[in-house]
DSSP file (Angstrom, degrees, kcal/mol; ACC not computed):
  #  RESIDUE AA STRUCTURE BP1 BP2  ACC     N-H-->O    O-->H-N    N-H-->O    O-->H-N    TCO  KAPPA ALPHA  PHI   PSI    X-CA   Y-CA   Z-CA
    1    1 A X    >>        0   0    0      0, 0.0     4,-2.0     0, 0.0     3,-0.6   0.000 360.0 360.0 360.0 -25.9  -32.7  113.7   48.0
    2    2 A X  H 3>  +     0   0    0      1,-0.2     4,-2.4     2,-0.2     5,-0.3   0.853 360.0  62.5 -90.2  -2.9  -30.2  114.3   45.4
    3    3 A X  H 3> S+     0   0    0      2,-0.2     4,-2.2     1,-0.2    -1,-0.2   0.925 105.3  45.7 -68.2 -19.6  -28.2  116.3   47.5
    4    4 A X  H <> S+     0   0    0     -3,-0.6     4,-1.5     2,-0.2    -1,-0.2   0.747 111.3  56.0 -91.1 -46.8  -27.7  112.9   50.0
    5    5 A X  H >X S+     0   0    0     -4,-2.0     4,-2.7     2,-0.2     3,-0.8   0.987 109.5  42.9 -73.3 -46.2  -27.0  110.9   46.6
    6    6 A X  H >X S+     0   0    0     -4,-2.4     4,-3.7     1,-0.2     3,-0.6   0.946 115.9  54.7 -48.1 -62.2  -23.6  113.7   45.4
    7    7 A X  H 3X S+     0   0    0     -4,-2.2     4,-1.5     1,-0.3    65,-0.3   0.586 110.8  38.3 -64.8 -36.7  -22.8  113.3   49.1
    8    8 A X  H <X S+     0   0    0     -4,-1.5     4,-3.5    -3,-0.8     5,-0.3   0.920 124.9  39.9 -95.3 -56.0  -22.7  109.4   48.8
    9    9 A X  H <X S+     0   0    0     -4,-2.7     4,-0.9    -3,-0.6    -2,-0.2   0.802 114.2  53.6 -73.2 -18.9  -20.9  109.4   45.0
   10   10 A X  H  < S+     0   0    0     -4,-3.7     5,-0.3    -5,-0.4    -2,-0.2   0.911 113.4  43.7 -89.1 -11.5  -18.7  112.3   46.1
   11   11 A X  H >X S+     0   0    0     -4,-1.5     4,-3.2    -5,-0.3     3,-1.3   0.910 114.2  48.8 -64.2 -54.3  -17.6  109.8   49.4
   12   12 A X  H 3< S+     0   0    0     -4,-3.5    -1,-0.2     1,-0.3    -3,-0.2   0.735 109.8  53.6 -97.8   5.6  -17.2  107.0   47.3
   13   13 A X  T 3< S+     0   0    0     -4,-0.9    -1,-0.3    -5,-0.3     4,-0.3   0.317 111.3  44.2 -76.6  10.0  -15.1  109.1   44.9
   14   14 A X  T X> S+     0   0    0     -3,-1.3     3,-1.5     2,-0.1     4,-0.5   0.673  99.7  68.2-120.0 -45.5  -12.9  110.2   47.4
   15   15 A X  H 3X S+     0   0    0     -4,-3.2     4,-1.8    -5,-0.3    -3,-0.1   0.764  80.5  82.2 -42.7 -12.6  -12.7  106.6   48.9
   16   16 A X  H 34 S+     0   0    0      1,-0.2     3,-0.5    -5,-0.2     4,-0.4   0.966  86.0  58.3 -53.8 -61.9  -10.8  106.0   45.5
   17   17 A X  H X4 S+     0   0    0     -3,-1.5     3,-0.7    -4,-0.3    -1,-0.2   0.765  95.9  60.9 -33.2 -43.3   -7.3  107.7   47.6
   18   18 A X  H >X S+     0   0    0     -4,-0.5     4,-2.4     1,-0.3     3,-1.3   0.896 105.3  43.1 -89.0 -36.3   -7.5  105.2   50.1
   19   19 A X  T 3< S+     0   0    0     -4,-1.8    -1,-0.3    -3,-0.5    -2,-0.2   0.273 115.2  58.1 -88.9  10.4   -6.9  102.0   47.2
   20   20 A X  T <> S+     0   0    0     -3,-0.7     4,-0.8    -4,-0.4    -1,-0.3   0.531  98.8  48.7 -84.3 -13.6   -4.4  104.3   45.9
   21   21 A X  T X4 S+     0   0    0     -3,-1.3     3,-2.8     2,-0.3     4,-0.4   0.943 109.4  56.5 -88.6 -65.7   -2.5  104.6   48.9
   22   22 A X  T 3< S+     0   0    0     -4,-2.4    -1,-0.2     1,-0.3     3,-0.2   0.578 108.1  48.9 -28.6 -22.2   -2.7  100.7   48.9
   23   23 A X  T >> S+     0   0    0     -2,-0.3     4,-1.3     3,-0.2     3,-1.1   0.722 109.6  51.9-113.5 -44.5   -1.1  100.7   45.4
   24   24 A X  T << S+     0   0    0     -3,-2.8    -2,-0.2    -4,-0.8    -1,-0.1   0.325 111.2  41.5-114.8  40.2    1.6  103.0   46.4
   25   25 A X  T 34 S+     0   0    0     -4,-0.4     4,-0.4    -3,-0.2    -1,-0.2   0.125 111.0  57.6-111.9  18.0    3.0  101.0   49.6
   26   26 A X  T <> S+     0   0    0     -3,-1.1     4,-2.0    -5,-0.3     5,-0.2   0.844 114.6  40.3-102.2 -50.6    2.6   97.9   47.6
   27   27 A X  H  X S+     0   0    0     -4,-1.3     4,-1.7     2,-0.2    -3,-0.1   0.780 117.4  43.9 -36.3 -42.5    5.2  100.1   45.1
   28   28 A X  H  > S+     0   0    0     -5,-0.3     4,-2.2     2,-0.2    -1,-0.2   0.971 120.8  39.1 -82.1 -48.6    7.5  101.6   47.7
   29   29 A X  H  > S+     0   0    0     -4,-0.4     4,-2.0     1,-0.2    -2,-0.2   0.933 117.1  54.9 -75.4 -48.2    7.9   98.2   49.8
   30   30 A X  H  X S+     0   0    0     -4,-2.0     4,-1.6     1,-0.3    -1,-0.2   0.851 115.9  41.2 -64.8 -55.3    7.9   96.3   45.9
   31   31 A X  H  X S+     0   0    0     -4,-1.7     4,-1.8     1,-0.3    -1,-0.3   0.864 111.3  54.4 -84.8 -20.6   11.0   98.7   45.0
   32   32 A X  H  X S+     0   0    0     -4,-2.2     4,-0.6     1,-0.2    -1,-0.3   0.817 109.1  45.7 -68.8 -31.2   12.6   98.5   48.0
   33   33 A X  H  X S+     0   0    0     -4,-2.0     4,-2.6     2,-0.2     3,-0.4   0.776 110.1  52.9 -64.8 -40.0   12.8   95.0   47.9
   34   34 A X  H  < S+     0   0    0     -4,-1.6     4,-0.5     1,-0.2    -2,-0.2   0.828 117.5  40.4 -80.9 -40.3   13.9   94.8   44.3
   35   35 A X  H  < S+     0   0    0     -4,-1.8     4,-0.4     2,-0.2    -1,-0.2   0.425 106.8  57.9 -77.1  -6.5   16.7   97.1   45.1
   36   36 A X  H  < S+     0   0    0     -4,-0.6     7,-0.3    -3,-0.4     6,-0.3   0.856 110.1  52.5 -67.9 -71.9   17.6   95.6   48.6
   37   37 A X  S  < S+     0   0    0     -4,-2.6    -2,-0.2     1,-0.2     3,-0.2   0.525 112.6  40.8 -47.6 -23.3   18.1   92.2   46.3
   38   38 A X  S    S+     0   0    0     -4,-0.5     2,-0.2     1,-0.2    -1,-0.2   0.715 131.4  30.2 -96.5 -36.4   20.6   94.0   43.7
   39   39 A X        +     0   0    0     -4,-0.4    -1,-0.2     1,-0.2    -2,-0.1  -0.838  55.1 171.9-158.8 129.5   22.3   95.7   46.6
   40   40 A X  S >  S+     0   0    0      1,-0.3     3,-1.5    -2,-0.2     4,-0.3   0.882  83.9  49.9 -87.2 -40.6   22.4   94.2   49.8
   41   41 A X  T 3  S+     0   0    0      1,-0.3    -1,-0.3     2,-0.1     3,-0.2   0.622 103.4  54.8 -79.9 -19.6   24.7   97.0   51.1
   42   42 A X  T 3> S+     0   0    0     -6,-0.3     4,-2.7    -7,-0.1    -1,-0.3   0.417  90.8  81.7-101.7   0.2   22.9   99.9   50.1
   43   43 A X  H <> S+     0   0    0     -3,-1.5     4,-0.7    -7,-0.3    -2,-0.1   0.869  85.4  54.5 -54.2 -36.4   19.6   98.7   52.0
   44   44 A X  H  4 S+     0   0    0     -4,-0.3     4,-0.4    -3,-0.2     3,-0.2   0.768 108.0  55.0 -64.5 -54.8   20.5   99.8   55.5
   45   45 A X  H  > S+     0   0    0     -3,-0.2     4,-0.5     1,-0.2     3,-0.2   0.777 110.8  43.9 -98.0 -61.4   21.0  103.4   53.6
   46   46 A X  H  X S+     0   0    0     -4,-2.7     4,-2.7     1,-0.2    -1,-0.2   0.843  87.0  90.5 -58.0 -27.8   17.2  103.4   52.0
   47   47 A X  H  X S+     0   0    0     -4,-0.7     4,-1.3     1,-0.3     5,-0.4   0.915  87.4  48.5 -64.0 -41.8   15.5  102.2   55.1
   48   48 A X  H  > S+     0   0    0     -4,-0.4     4,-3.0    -3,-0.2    -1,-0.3   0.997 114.5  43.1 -57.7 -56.7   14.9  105.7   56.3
   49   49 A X  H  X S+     0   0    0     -4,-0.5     4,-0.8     1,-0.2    -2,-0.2   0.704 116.3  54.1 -77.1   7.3   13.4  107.2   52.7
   50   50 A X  H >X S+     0   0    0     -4,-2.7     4,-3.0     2,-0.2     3,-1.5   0.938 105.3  40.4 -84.5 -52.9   11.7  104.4   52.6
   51   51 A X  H 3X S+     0   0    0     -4,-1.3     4,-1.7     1,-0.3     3,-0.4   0.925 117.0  59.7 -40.8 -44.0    9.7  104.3   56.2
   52   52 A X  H 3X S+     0   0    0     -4,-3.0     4,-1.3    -5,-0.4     5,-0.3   0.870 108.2  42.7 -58.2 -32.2    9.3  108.3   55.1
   53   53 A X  H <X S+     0   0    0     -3,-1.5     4,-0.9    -4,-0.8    -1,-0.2   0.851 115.7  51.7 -83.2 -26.2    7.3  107.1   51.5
   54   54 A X  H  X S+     0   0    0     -4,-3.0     4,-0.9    -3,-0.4    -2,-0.2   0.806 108.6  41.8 -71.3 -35.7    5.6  105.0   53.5
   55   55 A X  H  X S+     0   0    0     -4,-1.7     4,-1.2    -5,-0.2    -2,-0.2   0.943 116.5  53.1 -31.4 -80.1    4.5  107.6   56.1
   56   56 A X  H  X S+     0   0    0     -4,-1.3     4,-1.8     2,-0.2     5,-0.3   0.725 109.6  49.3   6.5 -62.9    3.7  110.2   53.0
   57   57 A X  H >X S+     0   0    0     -4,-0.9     3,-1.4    -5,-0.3     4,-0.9   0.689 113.2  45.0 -90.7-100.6    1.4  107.4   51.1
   58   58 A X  H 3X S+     0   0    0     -4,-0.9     4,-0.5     1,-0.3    -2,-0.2   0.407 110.3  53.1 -49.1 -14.1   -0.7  106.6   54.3
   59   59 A X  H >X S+     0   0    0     -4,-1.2     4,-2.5    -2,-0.5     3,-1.5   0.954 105.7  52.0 -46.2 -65.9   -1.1  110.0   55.2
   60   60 A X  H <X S+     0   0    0     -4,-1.8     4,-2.4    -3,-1.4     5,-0.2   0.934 121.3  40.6 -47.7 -39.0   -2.5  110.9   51.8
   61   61 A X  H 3X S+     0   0    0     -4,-0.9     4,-0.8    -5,-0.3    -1,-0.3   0.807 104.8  52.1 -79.3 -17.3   -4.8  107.9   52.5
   62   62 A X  H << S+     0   0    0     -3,-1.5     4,-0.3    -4,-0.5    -1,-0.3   0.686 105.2  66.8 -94.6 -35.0   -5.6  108.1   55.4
   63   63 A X  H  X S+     0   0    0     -4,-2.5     4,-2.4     1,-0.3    -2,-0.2   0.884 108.4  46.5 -48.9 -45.3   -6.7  112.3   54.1
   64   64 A X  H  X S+     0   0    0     -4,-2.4     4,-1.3    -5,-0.3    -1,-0.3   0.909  98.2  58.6 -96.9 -23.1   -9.2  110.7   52.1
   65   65 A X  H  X S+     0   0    0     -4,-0.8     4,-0.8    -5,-0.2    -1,-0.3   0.617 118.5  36.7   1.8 -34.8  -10.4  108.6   54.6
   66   66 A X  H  > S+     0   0    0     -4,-0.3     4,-3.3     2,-0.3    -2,-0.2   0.849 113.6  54.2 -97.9 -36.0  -11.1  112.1   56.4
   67   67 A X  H  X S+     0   0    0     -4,-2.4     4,-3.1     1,-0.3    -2,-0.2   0.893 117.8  41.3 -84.1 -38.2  -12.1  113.9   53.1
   68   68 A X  H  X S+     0   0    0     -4,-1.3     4,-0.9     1,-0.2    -1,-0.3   0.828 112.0  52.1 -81.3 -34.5  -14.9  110.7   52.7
   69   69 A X  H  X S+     0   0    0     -4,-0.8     4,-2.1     2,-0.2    -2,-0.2   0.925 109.4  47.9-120.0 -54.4  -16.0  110.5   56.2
   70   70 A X  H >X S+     0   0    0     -4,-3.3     3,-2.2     2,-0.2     4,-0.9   0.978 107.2  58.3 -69.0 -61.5  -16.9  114.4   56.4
   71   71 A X  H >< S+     0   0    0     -4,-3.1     3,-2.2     1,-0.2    -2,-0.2   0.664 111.2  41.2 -15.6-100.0  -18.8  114.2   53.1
   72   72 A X  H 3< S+     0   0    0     -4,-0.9    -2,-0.2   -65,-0.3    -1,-0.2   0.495 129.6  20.9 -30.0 -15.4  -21.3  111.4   54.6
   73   73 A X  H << S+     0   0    0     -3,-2.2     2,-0.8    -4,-2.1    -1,-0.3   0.297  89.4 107.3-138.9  35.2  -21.9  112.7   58.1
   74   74 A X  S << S-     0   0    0     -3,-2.2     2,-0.7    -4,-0.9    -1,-0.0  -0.891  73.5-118.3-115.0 154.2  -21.2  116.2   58.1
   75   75 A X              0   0    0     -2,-0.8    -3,-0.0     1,-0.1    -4,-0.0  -0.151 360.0 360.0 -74.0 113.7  -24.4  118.2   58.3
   76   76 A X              0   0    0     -2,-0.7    -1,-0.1     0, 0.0    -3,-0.0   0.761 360.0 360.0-121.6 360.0  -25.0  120.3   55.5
């Protein structure tokens, strides 16, 4: 039995990534915006690293998504 309880605490430690990736597109989109507003001309110019940080953070999140999901069902 405790091996089914690590697997559950190490899943909902790993679920941790996923409301970190949420905290950094609320950051990337948050700076882009703030810098969009100070300069309107250099926005057009970001829009590329930005969709790429945005890519980059929901990948990482989307990894722990993966990293949680194989804890809980994979047969050990």
């Amino acid at each position: 039995m405790e091996l089914d309880a690590a697997n559950a605490i190490g899943a909902g430690i790993a679920c941790i990534g996923m409301g970190a990736a949420g905290i950094g597109v609320g950051s990337i989109f948050g700076n882009y915006l703030a810098g969009a507003i100070r300069n309107p001309a250099a926005a057009d110019g970001q829009f590329g690293r930005l969709i790429f940080g945005f890519a980059v953070t929901e990948a990482l999140g989307i990894f722990s998504l993966l990293i949680a999901l194989l804890l809980l069902f994979a047969n050990s």
